[in-house]
N, C-alpha and C positions, 0 to 999 in steps of 0.2 A: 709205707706211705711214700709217694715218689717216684720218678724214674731214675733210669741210671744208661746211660748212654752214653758214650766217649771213643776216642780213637787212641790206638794203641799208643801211637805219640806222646799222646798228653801225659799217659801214664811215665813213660820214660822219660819225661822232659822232668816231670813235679819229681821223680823218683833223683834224676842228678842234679837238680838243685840243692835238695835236700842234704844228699850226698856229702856236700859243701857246707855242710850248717854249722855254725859256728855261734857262739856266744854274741861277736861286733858285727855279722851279718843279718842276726834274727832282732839285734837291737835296731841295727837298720832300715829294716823288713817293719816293724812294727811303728817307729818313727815315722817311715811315707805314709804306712796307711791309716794312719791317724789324719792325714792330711784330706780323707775323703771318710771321715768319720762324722757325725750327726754335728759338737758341740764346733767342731774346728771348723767346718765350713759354713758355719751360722755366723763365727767369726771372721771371715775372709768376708764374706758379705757385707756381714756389720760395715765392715774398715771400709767396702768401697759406696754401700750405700749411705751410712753416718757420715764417713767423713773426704773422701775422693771425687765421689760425682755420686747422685744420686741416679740418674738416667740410667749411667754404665751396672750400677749396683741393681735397680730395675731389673734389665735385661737378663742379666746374671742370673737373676730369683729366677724370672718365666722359661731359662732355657733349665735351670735345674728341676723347678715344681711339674716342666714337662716331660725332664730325663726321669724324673721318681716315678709320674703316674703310667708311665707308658712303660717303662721297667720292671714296675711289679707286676703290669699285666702281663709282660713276657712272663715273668718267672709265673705267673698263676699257671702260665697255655703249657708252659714244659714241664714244672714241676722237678725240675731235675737237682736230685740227691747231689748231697757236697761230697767231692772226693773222696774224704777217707773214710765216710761213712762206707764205700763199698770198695775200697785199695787198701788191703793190709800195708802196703808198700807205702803208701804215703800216707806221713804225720798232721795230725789236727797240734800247729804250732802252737796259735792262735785261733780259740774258735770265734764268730762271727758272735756271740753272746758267749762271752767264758763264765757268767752265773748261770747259766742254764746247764742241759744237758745236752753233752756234746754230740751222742749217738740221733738225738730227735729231731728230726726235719723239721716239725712243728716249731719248735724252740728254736733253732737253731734258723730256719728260713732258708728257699731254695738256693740254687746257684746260677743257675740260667736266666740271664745275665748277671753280671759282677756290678751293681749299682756304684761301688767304690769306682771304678772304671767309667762306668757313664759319666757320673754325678762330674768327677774332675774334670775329663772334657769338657762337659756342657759349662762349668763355674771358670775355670782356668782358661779356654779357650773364649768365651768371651774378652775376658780380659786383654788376651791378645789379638784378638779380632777386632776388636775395638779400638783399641792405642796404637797397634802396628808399628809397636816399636821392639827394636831389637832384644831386648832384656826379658821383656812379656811373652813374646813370641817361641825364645827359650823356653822358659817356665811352660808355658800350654803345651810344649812341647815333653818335655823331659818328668815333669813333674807326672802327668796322668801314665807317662810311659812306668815309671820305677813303683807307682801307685798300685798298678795292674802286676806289674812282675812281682811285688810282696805280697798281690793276693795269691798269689800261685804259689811262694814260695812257704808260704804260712799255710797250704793245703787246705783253704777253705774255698777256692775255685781251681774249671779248669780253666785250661789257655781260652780255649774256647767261649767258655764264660764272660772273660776278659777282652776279647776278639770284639765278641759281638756289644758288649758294654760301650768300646768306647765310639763301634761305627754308630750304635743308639745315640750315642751324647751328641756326637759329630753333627750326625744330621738333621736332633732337633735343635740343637745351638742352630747353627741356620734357618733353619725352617721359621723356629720363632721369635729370632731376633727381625725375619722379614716379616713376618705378621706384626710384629711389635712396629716397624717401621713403616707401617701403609697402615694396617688401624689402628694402633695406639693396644697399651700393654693390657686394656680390659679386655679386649676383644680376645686377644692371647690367653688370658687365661682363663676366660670364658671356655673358650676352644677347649683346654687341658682339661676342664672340668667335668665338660661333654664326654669329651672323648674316653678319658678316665670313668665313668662312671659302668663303664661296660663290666668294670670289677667287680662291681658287689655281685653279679649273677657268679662271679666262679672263683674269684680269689678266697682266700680263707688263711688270711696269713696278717702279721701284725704290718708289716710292710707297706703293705697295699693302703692301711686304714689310715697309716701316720702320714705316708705322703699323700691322701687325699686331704687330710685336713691341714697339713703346712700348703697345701696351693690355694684352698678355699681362705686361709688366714691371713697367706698374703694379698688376695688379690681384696679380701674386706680391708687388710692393714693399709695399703696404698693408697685405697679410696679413702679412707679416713682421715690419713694424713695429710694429701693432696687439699681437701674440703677444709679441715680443722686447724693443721699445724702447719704445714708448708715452710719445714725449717730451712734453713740456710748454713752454707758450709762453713765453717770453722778455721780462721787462720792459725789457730793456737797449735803447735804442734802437738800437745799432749793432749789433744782433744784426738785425736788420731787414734790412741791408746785407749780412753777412758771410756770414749762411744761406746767401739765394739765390745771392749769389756764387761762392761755396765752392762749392756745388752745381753748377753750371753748367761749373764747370773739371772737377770730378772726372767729368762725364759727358764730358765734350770728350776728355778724358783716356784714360779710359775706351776710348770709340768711336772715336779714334785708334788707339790702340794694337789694338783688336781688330781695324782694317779692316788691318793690316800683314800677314796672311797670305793676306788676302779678293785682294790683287791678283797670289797666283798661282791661284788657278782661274781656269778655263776656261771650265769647263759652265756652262751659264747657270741650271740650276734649284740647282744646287748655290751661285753665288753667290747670286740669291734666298733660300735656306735661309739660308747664314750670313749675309745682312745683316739677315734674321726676328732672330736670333740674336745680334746684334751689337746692336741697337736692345734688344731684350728685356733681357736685361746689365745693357747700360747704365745704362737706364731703371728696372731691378730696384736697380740699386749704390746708384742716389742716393733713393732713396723708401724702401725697404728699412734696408741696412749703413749708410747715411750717417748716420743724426742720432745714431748710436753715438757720433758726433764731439761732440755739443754740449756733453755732461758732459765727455770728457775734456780739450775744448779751451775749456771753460767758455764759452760761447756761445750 
């Protein structure tokens, strides 16, 4: 299941990183790419849509929910096998699901493109695109760079994978920060939705399902909030803390509790549907009904 395509490079690049591996580098390796992982980038959001700017927090969501849907339809068109399912020479450090099986494409999800690599672009480089301030501008910087070099050095991509991830982030972070800035964020993620929907003809991977349904959640969540709640930013500092926190449980919460039915189906297009379904939800509960919470819980 999969292709397997690469250049000699890459192999001897993942091959002398490796080389180097060490107990306080693979601790380090694991640390960045945590930072382009599902529950931490829910929380860097949280922090700047709850409690920074809600606009810049906005944007952030439509340039990621664009970098997902448009990412998994690369990875649907190449289908390309992870490293060391076909490099004896190079370690599965960390695999991309370590409850699953690590040898299974299926399980495991393709590599072409490195979504960790988009994903921080598009979230981190807004932030810096936005502020244009010296400190931010680092971080957008430096932060998707060391993000990308731990997915290679963990051998669950290659350079390549990583290459083209962050040009993907890059130039939808642009693209739809100016569609957000001349239509406004519906028409944006309207657009994502369109566009993205070309997946269900050929994708067939969990990927593709969750990030269709975190773009449809956000974009029902904002409408919601916008019409219903229209909270207001918080001078408390530890509301800073408690927002994005808060948030990150009630979605964990949330998408626990919905996947408790998801493991008696069977049919595979019917579990696709409700993980669409289960991400949308979720993703709707906390952007949407959530900041219902702030007045009552004074936060």
């Amino acid at each position: 299941m999969g292709n397997v395509f690469f250049f000699d490079w890459e192999i001897q690049l993942m091959e002398a990183l490796q080389s180097v591996s060490n107990s306080v580098l693979t601790a380090a390796a694991k640390v960045f790419t945590l930072f382009g992982d599902e529950y931490l980038v829910i929380l860097v959001l949280g922090l700047l849509y709850w409690s920074v700017d809600k606009k810049l927090g906005r944007r952030a969501a439509l340039a990621l929910s664009g970098t997902m849907a448009f990412g998994t339809l690369v990875k649907g068109a190449f289908q390309r096998r992870r490293p060391y399912m076909d490099n004896k020479g190079v370690k599965c450090i960390r695999a991309a699901h370590p409850d699953e099986d690590i040898m299974s494409p299926a399980a495991q999800g393709f590599s072409m493109p490195s979504l960790h690599a988009a994903m921080s672009v598009s979230v981190y480089g807004t932030l810096a695109h936005d502020t244009k301030k010296r400190p931010f501008i680092a971080l957008g910087i430096l932060l998707p760079f060391f993000i990308g070099l731990s997915r290679v050095y963990l051998g669950v991509h290659y350079p390549t994978d990583v290459l083209l991830g962050w040009v993907i982030g890059l130039i939808l972070m642009f693209v739809l920060n100016g569609v957000e800035h001349k239509f406004g964020y519906k028409i944006g993620f309207l657009a994502v939705l369109v566009i993205g929907s070309a997946g269900f003809f050929f994708c067939r991977d969990d990927e593709f399902f969750s990030s269709y349904g975190i773009a449809a959640g956000l974009l029902l969540g904002f409408m919601y909030e916008e019409k219903y709640v229209n909270f207001e930013k918080s001078e408390k500092w530890w509301s800073y803390i408690v927002r994005p926190v808060l948030g990150v449980v009630i979605f964990a919460v949330v998408s626990i509790i919905l996947k408790i039915p998801a493991k008696a189906i069977s049919a595979e297009w019917l579990s696709f549907a409700f993980r669409l379904v289960r991400y949308a939800v979720a993703t709707f509960v906390i952007i949407g009904p959530y900041p219902h919470l702030f007045k009552k819980l004074k936060i």
